[in-house]
C-alpha positions in Angstrom: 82.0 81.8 128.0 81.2 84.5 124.9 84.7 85.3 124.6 85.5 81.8 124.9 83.3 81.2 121.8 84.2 84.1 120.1 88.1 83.2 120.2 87.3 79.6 119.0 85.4 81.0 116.2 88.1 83.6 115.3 90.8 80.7 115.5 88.7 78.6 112.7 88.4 81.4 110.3 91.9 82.5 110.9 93.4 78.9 109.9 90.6 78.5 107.7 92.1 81.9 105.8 95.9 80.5 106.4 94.7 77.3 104.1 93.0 79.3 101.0 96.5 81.4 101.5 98.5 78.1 100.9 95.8 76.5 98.4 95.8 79.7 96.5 99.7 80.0 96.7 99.8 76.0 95.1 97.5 77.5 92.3 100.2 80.2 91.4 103.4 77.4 91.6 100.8 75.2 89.3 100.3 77.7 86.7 104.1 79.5 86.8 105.0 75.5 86.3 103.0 74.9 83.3 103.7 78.2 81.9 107.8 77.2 82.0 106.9 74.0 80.7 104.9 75.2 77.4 107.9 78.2 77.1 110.2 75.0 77.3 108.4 73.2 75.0 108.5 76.5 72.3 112.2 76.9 73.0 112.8 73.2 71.9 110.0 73.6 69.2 111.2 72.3 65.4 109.2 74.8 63.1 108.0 78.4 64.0 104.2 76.8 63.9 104.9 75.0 66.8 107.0 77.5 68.9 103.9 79.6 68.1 101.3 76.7 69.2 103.3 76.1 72.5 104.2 80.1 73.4 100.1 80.4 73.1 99.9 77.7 76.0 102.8 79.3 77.7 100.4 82.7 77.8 97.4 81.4 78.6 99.0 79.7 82.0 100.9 82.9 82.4 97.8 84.6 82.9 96.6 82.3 85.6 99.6 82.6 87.5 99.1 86.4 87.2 95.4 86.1 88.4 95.9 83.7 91.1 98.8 85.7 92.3 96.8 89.0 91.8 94.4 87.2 94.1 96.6 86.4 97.2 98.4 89.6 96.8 101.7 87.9 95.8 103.2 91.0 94.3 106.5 89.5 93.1 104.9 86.4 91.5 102.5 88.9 89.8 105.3 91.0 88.5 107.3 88.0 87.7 104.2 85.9 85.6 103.5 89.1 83.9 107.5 89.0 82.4 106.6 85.2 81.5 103.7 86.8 79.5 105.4 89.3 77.9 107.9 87.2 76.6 105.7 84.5 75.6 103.6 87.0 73.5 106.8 88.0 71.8 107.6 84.5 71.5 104.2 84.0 69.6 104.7 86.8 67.5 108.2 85.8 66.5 109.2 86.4 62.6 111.8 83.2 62.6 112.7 80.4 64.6 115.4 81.7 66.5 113.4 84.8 67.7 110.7 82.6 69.4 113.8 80.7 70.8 114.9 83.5 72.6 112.0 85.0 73.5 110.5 81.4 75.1 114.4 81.0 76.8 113.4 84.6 78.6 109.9 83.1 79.7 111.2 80.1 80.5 113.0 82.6 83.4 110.1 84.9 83.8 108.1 81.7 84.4 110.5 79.6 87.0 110.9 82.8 89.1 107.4 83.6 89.6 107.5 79.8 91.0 110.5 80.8 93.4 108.6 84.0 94.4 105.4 81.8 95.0 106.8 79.1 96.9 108.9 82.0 98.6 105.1 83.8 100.0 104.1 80.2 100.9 106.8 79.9 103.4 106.6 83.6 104.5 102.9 82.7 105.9 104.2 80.3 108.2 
């Protein structure tokens, strides 16, 4: 009857575990999303101000992807956020137009291939 118990009890924590893994996986798509979508929006941007506004979004939801994928131990997404960073931080820093443009067209990259290497864990826990 114990082990019985103690099985059961195992069992709930180990799915309970599996779901956090897949919430916290979601978290990491969520944020590598947004932070392509504000790099998209700085590529397409009209004036350097607003490259600049939109590559400062792009970092900021970097960041969480690099966090929540930090968290879970999703190495590659890590790795991959951290380049959609970078490159939105040179982005923001840009000097003209065109730089920002090229620097948000590499984050825009970085940012959809810390999604692929998120969705990618996802599947690997199941």
């Amino acid at each position: 009857m114990r082990g019985a118990l103690l099985t059961f009890v195992f069992s709930i924590i180990f799915f309970l575990f599996q779901g956090s893994l897949l919430c916290d996986s979601k978290e990491v798509i969520d944020y590598a999303s947004e932070a392509y979508d504000y790099s998209r929006e700085a590529y397409h941007a009209d004036t350097l101000e607003d490259a600049e506004y939109y590559s400062k979004k792009a970092m900021s939801a970097a960041e969480d992807a690099i966090s929540a994928a930090s968290e879970i131990g999703n190495s590659d997404a890590e790795y991959y956020a951290t380049e959609a960073y970078d490159y939105s931080r040179k982005a923001y820093y840009a000097d003209t137009l065109e730089d920002a443009e090229y620097y948000s067209k590499k984050a825009m990259s970085a940012a959809e291939d810390a999604q692929m290497a998120a969705e990618d864990f996802e599947e690997e826990e199941y």
